[in-house]
N, C-alpha and C positions, 0 to 999 in steps of 0.2 A: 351500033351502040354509041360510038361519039356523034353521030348524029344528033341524036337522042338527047346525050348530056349535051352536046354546045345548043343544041334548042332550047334544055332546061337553063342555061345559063343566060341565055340570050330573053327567056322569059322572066330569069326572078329579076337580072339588070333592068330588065324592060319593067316591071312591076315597082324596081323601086322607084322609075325614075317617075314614073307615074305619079305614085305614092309623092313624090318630092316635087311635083307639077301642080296636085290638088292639094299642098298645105302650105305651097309657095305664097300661090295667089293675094290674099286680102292682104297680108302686109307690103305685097308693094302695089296694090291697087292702091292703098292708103298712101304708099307714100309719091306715087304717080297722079293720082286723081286731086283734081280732074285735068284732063288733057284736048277736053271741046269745053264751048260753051254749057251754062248752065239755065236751064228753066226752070223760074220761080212761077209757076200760077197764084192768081190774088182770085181771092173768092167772091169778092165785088167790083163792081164798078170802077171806071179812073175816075178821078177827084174822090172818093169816100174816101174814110181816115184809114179802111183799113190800106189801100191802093199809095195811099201818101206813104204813110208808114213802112209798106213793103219794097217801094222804091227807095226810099232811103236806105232803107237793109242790105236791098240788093247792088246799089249802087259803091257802097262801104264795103259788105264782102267781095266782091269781084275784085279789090287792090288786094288782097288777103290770102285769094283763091289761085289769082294769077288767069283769071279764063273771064269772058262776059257771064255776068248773070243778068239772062233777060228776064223781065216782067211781061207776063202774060194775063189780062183779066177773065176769068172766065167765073161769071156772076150766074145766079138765080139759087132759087132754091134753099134760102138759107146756108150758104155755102155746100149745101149738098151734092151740085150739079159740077162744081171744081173738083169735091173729095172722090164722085167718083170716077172723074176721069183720072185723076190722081193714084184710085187704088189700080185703075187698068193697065197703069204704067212696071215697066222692069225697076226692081229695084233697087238700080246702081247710081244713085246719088245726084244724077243728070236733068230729073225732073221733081220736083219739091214744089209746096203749096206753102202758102202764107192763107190762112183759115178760122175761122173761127171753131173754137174748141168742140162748140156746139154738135157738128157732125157728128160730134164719137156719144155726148152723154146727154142728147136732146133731144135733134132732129130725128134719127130713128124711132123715138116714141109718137113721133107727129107725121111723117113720110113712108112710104115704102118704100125703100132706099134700094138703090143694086148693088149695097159694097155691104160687108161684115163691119160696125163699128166697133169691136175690137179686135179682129184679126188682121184689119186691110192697111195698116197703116202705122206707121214708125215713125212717133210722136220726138222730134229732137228738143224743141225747147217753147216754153212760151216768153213771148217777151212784152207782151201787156196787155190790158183789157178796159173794155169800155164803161162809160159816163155817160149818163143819156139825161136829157131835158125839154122840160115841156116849154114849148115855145110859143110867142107869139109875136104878129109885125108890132115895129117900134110906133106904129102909127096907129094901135089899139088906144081907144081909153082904158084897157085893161090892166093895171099894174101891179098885182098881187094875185099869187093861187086862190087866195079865198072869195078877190071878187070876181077870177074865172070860173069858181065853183055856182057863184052867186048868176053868173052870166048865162054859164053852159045849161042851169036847171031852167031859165027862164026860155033859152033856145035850145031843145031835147035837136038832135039832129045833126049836131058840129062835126065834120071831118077832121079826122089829122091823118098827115102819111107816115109811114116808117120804111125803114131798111127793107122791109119783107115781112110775107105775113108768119105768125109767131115767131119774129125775133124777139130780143129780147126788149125791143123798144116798143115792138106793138103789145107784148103780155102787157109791159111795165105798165103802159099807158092803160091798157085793158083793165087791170086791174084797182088803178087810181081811178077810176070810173066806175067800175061796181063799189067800191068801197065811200063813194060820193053818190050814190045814185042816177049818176050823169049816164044819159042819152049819147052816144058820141058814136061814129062812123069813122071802120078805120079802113085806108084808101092804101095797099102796098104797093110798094114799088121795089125796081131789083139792085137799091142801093140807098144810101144817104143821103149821095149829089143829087139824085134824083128826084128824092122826097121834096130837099133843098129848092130845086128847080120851080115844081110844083108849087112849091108854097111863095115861094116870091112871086109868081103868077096869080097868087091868091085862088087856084085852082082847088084847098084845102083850107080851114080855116086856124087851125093852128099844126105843130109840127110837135113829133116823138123823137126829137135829134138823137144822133148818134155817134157824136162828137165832132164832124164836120159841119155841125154847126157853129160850134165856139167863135172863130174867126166872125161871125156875123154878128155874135154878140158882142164881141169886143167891137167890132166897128157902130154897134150902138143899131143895125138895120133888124136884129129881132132883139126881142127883152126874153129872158128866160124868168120861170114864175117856179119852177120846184126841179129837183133833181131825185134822179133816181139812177138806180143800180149801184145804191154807196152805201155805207153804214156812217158815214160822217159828211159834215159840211164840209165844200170843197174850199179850198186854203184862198183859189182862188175868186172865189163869188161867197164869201162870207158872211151877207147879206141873205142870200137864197137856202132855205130851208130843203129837207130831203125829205122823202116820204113818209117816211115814217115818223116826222117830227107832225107831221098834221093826223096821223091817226091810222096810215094805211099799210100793208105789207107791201115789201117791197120785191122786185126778181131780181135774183141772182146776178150779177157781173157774171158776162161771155170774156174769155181770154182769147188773145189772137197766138194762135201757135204756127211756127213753121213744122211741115212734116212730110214724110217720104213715104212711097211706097213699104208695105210690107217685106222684108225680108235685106233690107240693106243691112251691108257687113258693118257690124260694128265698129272696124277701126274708121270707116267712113262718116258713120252717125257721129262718133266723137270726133272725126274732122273738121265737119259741117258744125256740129254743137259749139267749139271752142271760137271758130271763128265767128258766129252767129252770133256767140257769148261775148266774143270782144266788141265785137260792131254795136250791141245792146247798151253795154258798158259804158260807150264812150258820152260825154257831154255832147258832142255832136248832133248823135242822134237821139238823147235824152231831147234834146232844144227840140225837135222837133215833134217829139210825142208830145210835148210841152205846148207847144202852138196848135193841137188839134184835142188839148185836155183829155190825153191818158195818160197815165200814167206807168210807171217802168213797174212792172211786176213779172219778174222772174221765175220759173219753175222749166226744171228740166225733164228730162221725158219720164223718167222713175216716176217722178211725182206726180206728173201729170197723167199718166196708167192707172196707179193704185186712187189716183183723187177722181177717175172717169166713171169707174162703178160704184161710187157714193155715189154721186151726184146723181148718175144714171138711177138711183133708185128713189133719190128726194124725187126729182124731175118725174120721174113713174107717178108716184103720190100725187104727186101737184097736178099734173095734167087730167089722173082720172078724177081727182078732184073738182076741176074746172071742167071736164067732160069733153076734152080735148084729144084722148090716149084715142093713139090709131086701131083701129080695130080690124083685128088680121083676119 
């Protein structure tokens, strides 16, 4: 019989400490973590604005963090081919994506994806989104949208590249072409530098930039003729008109979001978020969203959840509209 009871004793002790081992944990992961390095995956390419941008992030948070945050590119697919190595990952804070939003309330209408767009993934923050413009060499006679529109009908057949097919640079473009009745051929590529590449090669005959352009504009080697993905003219090309000022719809601005595996402990997510949130914050790295023309737009993961199934359902519209929706 005290067998018995010192076993029962020795099991509720044992049961509490258990109990006090699974409710210990997430607050001092939180305040331990992290203790290795950190991997950031970028969903495009190195040199795209988004790879620039996520460098700088990562290079600001690791003073913050106390551990490296490496950059990893790991492109195609409309960031889909990142997201889902992304969702494959343990959820402990150690591997995160810098992504376009796209993944969660797009690309699933358009891919057969391998990851759930809203269960795979633990959306921490967005920290801006893209500006896109139609381009062409500074060595065109071409110097206005309208005498490109005047150009393009006269030569049905004109290339341009973009980020990837149905990004949002190739709809944008897609769509300023049906709305022109313009002939145009669109050429993807698995990034922006790349598009970039291409076209300086004159391998395409105009470009769908993707804000890794800008720098080229500004050095005066392409002329931009309209802009798109804005509901206003940009502060800084005050001269250049946006889509809808000549007549057409425009697509929606993609935001670039950092985000984690499904299932990270919250006090981690808000780890990750605060200091993400600082590094966003700083002029630092405003300057440099600044020097590849995005601009700092904020929303944190709340927002960016409850704003993923709107959108997921314009985007539903709009693509079977366009006769685009994947068909399961």
């Amino acid at each position: 019989m005290r067998t018995m009871k010192t076993f029962g004793v020795m099991f509720f002790a044992g049961g509490l400490t258990l109990a006090y081992l699974f409710s210990f944990p997430l607050s001092t992961w939180a305040q331990d973590y992290p203790t290795r390095p950190v991997t950031l995956y970028c969903s495009y390419v190195a040199g795209a604005t988004t790879d620039i941008t996520a460098r700088a992030l990562a290079s600001r948070a690791e003073k913050l963090l106390g551990v490296p945050v490496m950059v990893e590119n790991k492109p195609g697919g409309n960031s889909t081919v990142c997201a889902a190595l992304l969702a494959a990952k343990k959820p402990d804070g150690y591997t995160l994506a810098a992504m376009a939003n796209g993944v969660v309330d797009q690309m699933p209408l358009l891919y057969k994806i391998p990851y759930d767009p809203f269960n795979s993934f633990t959306q921490i923050m967005q920290y801006s989104r893209w500006i896109g413009g139609v381009c062409v060499l500074s060595e065109s006679p071409i110097k206005t949208i309208q005498e490109f529109i005047t150009y393009a009908k006269a030569h049905p057949g004109m290339t341009y590249g973009s980020p990837g097919m149905y990004s949002q640079q190739h709809l944008a473009v897609h769509m300023f072409g049906e709305c022109k009745g313009l002939q145009i051929k669109h050429v993807p590529y698995k990034g922006g530098a790349e598009a970039i590449t291409a076209f300086l090669g004159k391998h395409t005959d105009f470009i769908a930039g993707s804000g890794s352009h800008i720098p080229y504009v500004k050095q005066g080697a392409f002329r931009m003729l309209v802009i798109y993905n804005a509901t206003k003219r940009d502060p800084n090309f005050p001269a250049i008109p946006i889509l809808s000022e000549i007549g057409c719809e425009d697509y929606p601005a993609d935001g670039i979001m950092v985000a984690a595996p499904k299932g990270l402990p919250d006090p981690i997510r808000k780890k990750l978020h605060d200091v993400f949130k600082k590094v966003a914050d700083a002029p630092e790295f405003q300057k440099v969203l600044e020097q590849v023309n995005m601009p700092y737009d904020y929303k944190d993961g709340v927002e960016l959840e409850k704003e993923a199934r709107v959108k997921y359902e314009w985007f539903k519209a709009f693509y079977k509209k366009m006769g685009l929706l994947k068909q399961n």
